[in-house]
C-alpha positions as CSV (number, residue, x, y, z in Angstrom):
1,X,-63.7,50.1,162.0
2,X,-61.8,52.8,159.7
3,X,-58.2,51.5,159.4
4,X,-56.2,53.8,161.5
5,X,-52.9,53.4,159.2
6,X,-54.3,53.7,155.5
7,X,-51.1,55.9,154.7
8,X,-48.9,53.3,156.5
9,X,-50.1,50.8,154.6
10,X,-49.9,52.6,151.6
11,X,-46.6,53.7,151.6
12,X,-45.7,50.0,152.4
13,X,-47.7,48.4,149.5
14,X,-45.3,51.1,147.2
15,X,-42.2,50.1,148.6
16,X,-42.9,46.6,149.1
17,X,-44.4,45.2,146.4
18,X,-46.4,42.1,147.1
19,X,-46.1,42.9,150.8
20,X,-49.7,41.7,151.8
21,X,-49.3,38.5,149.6
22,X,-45.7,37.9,151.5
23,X,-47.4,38.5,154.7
24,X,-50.1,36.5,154.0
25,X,-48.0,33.8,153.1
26,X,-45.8,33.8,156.3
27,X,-48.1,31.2,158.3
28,X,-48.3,29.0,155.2
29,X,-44.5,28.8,154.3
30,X,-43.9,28.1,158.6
31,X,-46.2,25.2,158.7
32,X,-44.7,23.9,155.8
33,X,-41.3,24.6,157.0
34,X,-41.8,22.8,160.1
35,X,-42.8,19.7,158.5
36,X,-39.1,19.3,156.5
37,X,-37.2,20.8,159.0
38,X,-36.3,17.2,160.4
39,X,-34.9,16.5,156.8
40,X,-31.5,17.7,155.8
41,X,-31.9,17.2,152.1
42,X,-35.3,18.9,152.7
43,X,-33.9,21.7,154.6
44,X,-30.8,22.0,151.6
45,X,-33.8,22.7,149.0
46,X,-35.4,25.0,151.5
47,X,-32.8,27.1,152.4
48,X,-31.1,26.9,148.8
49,X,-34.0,28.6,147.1
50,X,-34.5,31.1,150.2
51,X,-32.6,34.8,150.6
52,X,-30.6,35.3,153.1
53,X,-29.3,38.5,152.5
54,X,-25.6,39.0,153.8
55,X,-22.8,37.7,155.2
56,X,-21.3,40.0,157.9
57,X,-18.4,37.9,159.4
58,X,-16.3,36.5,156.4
59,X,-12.5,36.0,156.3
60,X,-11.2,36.8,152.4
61,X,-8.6,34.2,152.4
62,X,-10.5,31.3,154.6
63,X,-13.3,31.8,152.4
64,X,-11.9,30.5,149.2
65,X,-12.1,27.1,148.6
66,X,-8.9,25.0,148.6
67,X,-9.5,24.3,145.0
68,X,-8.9,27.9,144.1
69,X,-6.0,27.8,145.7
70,X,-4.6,24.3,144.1
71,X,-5.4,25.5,140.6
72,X,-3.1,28.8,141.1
73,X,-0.2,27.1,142.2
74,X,-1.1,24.1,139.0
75,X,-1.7,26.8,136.5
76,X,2.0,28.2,137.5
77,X,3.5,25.4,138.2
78,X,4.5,26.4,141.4
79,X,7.9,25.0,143.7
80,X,6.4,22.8,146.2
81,X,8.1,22.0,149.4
82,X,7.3,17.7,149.6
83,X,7.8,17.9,153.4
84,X,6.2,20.7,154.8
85,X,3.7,21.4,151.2
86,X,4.6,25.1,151.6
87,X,4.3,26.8,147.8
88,X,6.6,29.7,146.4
89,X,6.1,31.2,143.2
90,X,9.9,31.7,142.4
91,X,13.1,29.8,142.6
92,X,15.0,31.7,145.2
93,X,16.6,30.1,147.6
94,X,15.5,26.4,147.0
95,X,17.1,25.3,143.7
96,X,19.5,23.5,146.0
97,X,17.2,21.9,148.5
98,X,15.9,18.5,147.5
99,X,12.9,19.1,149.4
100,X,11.3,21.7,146.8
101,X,10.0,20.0,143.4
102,X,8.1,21.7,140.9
103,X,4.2,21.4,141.6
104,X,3.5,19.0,138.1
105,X,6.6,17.0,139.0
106,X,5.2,15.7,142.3
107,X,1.3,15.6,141.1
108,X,3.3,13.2,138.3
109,X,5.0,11.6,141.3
110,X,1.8,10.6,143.7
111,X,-0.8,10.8,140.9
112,X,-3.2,13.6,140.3
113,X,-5.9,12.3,142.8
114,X,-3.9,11.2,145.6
115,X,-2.1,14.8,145.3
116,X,-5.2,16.6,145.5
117,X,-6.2,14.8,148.9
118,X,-3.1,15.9,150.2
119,X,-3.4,19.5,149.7
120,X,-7.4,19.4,150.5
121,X,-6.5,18.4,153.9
122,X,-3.5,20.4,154.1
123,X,-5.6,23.8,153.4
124,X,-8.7,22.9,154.9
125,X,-10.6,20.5,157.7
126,X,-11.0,18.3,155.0
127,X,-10.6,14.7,156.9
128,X,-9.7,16.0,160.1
129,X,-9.1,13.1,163.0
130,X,-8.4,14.0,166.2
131,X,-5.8,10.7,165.8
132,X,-3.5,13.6,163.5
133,X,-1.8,14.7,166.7
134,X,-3.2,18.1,166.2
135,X,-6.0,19.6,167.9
136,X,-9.1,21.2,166.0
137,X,-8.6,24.7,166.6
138,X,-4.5,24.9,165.7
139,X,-5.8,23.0,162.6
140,X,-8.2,25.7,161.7
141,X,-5.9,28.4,162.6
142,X,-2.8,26.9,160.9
143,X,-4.3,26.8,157.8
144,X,-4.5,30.5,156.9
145,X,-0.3,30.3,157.2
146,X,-0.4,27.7,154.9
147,X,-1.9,29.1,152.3
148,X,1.0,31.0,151.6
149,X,1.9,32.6,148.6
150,X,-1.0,31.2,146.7
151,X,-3.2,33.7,148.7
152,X,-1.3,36.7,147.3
153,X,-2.0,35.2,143.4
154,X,-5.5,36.0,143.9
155,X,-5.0,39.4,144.1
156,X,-5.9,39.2,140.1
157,X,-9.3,39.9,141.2
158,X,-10.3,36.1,140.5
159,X,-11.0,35.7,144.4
160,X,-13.1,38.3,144.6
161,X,-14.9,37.6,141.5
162,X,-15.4,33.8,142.6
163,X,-16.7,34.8,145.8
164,X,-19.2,37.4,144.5
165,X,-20.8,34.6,141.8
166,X,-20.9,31.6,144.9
167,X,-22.3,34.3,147.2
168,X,-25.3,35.1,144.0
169,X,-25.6,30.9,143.9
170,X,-26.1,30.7,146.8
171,X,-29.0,33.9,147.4
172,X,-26.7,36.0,149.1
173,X,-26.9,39.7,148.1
174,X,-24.4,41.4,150.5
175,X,-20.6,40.4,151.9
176,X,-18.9,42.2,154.2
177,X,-15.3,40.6,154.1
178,X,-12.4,41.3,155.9
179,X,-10.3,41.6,153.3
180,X,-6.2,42.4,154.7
181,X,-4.7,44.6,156.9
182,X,-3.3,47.4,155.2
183,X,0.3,48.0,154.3
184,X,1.0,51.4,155.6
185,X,2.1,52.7,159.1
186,X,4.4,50.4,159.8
187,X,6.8,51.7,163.1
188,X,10.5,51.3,162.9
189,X,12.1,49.7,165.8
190,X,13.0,53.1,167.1
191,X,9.9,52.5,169.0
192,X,9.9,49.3,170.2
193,X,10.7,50.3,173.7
194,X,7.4,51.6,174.3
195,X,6.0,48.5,174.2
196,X,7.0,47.7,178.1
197,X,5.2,51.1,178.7
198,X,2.0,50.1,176.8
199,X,2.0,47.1,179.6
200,X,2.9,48.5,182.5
201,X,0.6,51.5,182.3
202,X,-2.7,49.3,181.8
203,X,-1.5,46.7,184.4
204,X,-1.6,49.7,186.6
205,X,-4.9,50.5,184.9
206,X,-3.8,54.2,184.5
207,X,-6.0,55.5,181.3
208,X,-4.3,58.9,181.1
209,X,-1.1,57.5,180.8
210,X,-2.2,55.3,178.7
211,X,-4.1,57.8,176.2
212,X,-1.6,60.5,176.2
213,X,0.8,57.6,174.9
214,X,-1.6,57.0,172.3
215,X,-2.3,60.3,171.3
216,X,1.5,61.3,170.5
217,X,1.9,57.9,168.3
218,X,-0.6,58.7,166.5
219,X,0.9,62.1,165.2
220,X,4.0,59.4,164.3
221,X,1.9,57.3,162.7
222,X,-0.2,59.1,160.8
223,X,2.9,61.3,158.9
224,X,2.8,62.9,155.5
225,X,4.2,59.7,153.9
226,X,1.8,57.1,155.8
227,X,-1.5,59.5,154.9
228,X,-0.2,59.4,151.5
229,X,0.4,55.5,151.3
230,X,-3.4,55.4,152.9
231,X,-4.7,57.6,150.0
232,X,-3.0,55.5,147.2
233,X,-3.9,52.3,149.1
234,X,-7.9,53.4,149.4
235,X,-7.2,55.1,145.8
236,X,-6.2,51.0,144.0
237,X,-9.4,49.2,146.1
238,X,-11.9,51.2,144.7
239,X,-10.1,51.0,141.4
240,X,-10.1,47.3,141.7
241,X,-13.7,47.4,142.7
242,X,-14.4,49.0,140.3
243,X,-12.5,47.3,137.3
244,X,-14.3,43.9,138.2
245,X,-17.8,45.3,138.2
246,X,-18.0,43.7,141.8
247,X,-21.3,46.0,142.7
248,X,-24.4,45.4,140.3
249,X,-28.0,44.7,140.8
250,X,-27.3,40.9,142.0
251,X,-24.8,41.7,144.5
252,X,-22.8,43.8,146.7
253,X,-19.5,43.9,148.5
254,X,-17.7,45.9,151.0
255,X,-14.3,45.5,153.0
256,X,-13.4,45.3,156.6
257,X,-9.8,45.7,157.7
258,X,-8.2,44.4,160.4
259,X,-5.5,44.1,163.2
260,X,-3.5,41.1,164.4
261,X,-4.0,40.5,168.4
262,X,-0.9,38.7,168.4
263,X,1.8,41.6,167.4
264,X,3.7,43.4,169.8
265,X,1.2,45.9,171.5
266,X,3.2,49.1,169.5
267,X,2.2,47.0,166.3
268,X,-1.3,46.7,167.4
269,X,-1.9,50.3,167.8
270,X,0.5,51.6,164.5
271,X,-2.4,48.7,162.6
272,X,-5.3,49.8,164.7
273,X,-4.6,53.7,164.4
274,X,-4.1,53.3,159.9
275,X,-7.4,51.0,160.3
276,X,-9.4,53.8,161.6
277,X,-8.1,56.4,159.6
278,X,-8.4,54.8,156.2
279,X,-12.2,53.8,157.2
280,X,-12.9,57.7,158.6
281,X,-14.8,58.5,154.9
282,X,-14.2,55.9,152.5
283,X,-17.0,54.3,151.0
284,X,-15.9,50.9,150.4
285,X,-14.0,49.9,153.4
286,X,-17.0,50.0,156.4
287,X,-15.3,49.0,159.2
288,X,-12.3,47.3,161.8
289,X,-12.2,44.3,163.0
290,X,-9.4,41.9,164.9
291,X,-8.4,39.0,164.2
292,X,-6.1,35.5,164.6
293,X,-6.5,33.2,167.9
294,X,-8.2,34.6,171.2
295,X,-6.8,31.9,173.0
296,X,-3.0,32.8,171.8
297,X,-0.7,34.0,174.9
298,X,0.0,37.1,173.5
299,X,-4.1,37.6,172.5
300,X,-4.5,37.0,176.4
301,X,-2.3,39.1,178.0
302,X,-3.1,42.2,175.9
303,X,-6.7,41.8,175.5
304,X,-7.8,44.5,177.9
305,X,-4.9,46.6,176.7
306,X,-6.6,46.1,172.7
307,X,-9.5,46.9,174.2
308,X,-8.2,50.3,175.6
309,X,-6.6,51.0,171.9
310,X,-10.4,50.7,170.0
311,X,-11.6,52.9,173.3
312,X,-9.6,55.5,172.8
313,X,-9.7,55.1,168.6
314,X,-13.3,55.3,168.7
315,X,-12.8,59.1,170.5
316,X,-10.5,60.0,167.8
317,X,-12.9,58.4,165.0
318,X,-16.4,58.5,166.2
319,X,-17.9,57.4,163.2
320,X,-16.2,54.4,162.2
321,X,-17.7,51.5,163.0
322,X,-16.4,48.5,164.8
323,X,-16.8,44.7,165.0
324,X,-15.0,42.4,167.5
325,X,-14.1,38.8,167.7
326,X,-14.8,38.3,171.6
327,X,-15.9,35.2,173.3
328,X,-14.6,32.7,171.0
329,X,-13.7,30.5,174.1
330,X,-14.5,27.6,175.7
331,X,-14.0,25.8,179.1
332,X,-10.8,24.3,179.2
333,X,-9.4,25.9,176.2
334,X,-7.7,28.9,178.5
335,X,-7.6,29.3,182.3
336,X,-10.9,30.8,184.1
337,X,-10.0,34.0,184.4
338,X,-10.0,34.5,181.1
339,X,-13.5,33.4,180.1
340,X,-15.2,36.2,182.6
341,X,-14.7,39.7,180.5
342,X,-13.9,39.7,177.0
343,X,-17.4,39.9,175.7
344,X,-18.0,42.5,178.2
345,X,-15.1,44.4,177.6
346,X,-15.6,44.5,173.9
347,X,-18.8,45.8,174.4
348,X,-18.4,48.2,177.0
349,X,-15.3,49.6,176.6
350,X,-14.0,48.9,172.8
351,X,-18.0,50.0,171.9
352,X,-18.2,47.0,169.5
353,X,-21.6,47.6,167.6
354,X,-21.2,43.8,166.5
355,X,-19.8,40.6,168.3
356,X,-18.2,38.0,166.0
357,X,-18.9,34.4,168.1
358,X,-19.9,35.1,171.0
359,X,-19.6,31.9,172.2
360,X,-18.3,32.1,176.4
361,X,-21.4,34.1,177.0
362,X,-22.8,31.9,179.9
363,X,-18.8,32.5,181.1
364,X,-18.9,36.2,181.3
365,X,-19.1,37.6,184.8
366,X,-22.4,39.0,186.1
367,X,-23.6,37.8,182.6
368,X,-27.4,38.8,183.0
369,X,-26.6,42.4,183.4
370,X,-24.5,41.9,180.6
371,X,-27.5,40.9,178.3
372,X,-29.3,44.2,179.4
373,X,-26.7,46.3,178.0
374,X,-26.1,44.6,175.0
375,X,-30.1,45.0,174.2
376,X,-30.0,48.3,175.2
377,X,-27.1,49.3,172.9
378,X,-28.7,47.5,170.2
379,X,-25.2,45.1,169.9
380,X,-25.5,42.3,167.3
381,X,-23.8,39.1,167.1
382,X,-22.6,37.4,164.4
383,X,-23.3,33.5,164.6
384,X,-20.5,31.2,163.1
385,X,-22.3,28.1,164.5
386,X,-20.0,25.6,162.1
387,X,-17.1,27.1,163.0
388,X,-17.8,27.2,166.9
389,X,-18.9,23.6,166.1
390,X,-15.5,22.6,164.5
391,X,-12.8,24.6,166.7
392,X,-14.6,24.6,170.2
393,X,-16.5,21.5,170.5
394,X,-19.9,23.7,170.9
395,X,-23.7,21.8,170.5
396,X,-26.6,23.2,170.2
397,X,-26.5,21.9,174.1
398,X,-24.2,24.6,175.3
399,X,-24.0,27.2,172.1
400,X,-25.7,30.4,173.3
401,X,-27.3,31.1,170.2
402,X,-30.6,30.1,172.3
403,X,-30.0,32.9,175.0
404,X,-28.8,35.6,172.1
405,X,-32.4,34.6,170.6
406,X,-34.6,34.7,173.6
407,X,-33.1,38.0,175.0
408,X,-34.4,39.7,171.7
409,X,-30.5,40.3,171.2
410,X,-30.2,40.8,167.0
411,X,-28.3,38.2,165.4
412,X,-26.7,37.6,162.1
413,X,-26.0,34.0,160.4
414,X,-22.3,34.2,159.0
415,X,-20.2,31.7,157.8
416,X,-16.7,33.0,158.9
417,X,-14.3,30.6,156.7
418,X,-16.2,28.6,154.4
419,X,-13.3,27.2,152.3
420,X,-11.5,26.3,155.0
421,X,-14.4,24.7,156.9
422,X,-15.5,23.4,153.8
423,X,-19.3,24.9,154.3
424,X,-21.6,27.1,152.7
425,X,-24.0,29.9,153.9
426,X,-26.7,27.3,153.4
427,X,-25.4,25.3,155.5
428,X,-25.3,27.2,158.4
429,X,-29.0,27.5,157.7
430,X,-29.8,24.4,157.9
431,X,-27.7,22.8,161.0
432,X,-28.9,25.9,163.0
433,X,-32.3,24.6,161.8
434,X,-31.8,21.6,163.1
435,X,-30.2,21.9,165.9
436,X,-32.7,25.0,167.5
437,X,-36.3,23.1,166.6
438,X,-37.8,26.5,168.6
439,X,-37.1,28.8,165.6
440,X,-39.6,29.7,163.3
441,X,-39.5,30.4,159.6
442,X,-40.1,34.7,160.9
443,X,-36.8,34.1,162.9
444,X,-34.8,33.0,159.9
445,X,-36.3,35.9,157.8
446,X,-35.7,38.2,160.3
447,X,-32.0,37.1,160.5
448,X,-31.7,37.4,156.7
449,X,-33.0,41.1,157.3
450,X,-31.0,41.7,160.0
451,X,-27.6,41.6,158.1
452,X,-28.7,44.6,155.9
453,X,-30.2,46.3,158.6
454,X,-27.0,45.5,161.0
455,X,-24.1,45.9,158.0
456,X,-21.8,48.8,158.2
457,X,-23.0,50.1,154.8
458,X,-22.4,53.4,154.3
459,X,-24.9,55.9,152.3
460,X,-28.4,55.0,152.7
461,X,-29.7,55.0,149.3
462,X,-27.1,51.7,149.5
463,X,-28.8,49.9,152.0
464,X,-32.1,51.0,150.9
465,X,-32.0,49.0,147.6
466,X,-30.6,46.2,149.2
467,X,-33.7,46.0,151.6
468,X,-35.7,46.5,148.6
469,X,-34.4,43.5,146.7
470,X,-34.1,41.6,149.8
471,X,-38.0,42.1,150.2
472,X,-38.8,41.4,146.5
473,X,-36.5,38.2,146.8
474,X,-38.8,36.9,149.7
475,X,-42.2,37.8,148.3
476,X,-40.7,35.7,145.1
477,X,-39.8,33.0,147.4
478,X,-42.8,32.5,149.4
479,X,-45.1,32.7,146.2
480,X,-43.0,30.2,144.0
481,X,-42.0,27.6,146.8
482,X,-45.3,27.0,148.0
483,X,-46.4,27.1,144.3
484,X,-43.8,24.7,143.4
485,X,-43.0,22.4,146.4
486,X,-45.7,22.7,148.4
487,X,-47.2,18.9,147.1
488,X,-44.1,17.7,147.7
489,X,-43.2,18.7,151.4
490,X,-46.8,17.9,152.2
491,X,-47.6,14.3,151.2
């Protein structure tokens, strides 16, 4: 029979180079998969030398390893407190409290290894026992306070710069980080009384009141001097981005910004409303996100209220694209009511295009229907599965990373805070690997694809060469690890 696609197949042999031989190696590469998948040094290898293209939910800060950290405040010799471990950079205010010691004076003290324990643990999960006093999540989410002024030092660039050559180690071609929230906007307490308003009029659920509220801070917020403090702020990133040669033919990096659900609702918006202007054309900073506890009182009582900010945000600035940490819940962790609608809320009213965690799906009221829409408006979700493992308590017995995959819902391997969890994006290969024995080698390749596909990239010639290299990164990968391990993995 002719073939009924030769220009199809054409076009794809140009594009793709060595896409038959790829294709054609698919079957082989599974069947040896599945005989190492049992194996976690096995799996390490495998997924070490495999792509797996980009990394769409990543914290800045929580992504840098404590080390990085440490060595700043050594390097400087920092002021330590000995009590609380807080670092400053300056003497202000502490020459006369006995607490504070310069950083090499107490390594001296404790000796250098023992000191280095104690400020692993103290800025990561390093050694965490339950037996502390303090529970898994508030020792996740304590750490980002912690790391203090040492996070500001690495605005030299040599964060960045470490991240882009761990991300190339490790095959990863594209982060997507959410990098700060951005210093301009800022409401004076003038308006502080319109917080009560903000409450009352979505307790009453009244939209209107709600929006016209919105719409006549944002002509406060967004005044000559705050668009100019935007302009200069977008004007130093790409700068910066520039100056470190971030972007080459290995690697790529863009910026999220985001808002703190745990301000004062007229802080909220003033953050929300800058976010969403600064990302309305800028080519480096893709999207908004929100972050800092779900399970916080304040993060409770105004989620649906946030959720009416990114509604009416997303009318003001169609085309800026949104992703949403929803759903990272669990039983027992806040009261019922609160596991039913954040998921859905996020999706149907902020118009999330992607859902960081995910994780209270089963919770969600009328959840099935739920599911429907989310395939039909194409959402994505971004799986953390070590850091639901750590913070929630979630097992591949009650994650819903199984019902995500079998409702054809797109889904994303991220690694959220890898310095602080003390992972890698390998990693979270491998234990999904483990833990979901149903996934084939196509659904991890599909997953790498999916974070190009799903990113908020903007300009398509961008994303094009990324797919590109992604595909000539696999058809390298199939050919030399079944060249090169095959008699291994086999015997």
């Amino acid at each position: 029979m002719k073939n009924p696609y030769p220009n199809i197949l054409f076009f794809l042999i140009l594009l793709f180079p060595g896409f038959l031989i790829s294709q054609s190696n698919e079957p082989r590469l599974d069947s040896l998969f599945q005989t190492l998948r049992t194996n976690e040094a096995a799996l390490r290898i495998f997924f070490s030398a495999m792509p797996k293209g980009g990394d769409l939910h990543h914290h800045y800060s929580g992504s840098i390893y404590a080390e990085k950290y440490i060595d700043i405040a050594k390097s400087a010799n920092a002021w330590i407190n000995t009590v609380t471990l807080d670092i400053k950079f300056d003497s202000s205010d502490i020459l006369m409290n006995k607490e504070w010691k310069k950083f090499l004076t107490l390594e001296k003290e404790l000796g250098e290894y023992n000191f280095q324990q104690i400020l692993l643990k103290h800025f990561s999960t390093k050694d965490y026992s339950q037996s502390d006093g303090i529970t898994s999540y508030d020792d996740f989410f304590e750490t980002f306070d912690r790391f203090g002024s040492s996070k500001n030092k690495l605005t030299d660039g040599s964060g960045l710069l470490w991240l882009k050559q761990n991300a190339i180690q490790q095959k990863v071609s594209y982060i997507e980080t959410m990098l700060e929230t951005i210093p301009c906007g800022k409401l004076t307490a003038d308006f502080n009384h319109l917080n009560d308003s903000l409450l009352i009029y979505q307790a009453s659920n009244d939209t209107t009141k709600l929006f016209n509220l919105f719409n006549s801070l944002k002509n406060s917020i967004l005044n000559e001097n705050n668009k100019l403090c935007l302009k200069n702020y977008l004007k130093e990133l790409e700068k910066e981005h520039i100056r470190l040669q971030i972007d080459d033919s290995l690697f790529t990096l863009r910026y999220q910004t985001y808002v703190l659900r745990i301000l004062p609702p007229i802080q909220v918006l003033s953050q929300m409303i800058v976010s969403f202007e600064a990302a309305k054309e800028d080519t480096l900073l893709v999207g908004i996100n929100m972050v800092a506890p779900e399970h916080h009182p304040i993060a409770l009582r105004d989620y649906r209220l946030h959720m009416r900010m990114f509604q009416y945000c997303a009318k003001m600035w169609p085309n800026v694209s949104v992703s949403l940490h929803a759903g990272e819940l669990s039983e027992g962790l806040v009261s019922p009511e609160n596991l039913h609608f954040h998921i859905q809320e996020a999706v149907d009213i902020a118009g999330a295009k992607r859902i960081g965690h995910g994780t209270a799906l089963a919770f969600e009221q009328d959840v099935l229907s739920l599911i429907e829409r989310m395939k039909a408006k194409k959402t994505v979700i971004e799986i953390n599965y070590h850091s639901n493992r750590f913070i929630l308590g979630s097992t591949h017995k009650n994650h819903p990373l199984y019902l995500y995959h079998k409702a054809n819902i797109p889904m994303v391997i991220c690694t959220d805070d890898a310095g602080v969890l003390r992972t890698d994006h390998n990693g979270e290969f491998i234990q999904i690997a483990l833990d979901f024995p149903n996934l084939t080698y196509n659904d991890f390749k599909e997953f790498a694809f999916n974070s190009i596909n799903h990113s908020f990239i903007k300009g398509v010639e961008v994303r094009k060469k990324l797919l590109e290299k992604l595909q000539r990164d696999f058809t390298h990968f199939e050919n030399y690890f079944l060249h090169q391990y095959q008699n291994i993995f086999e015997k």
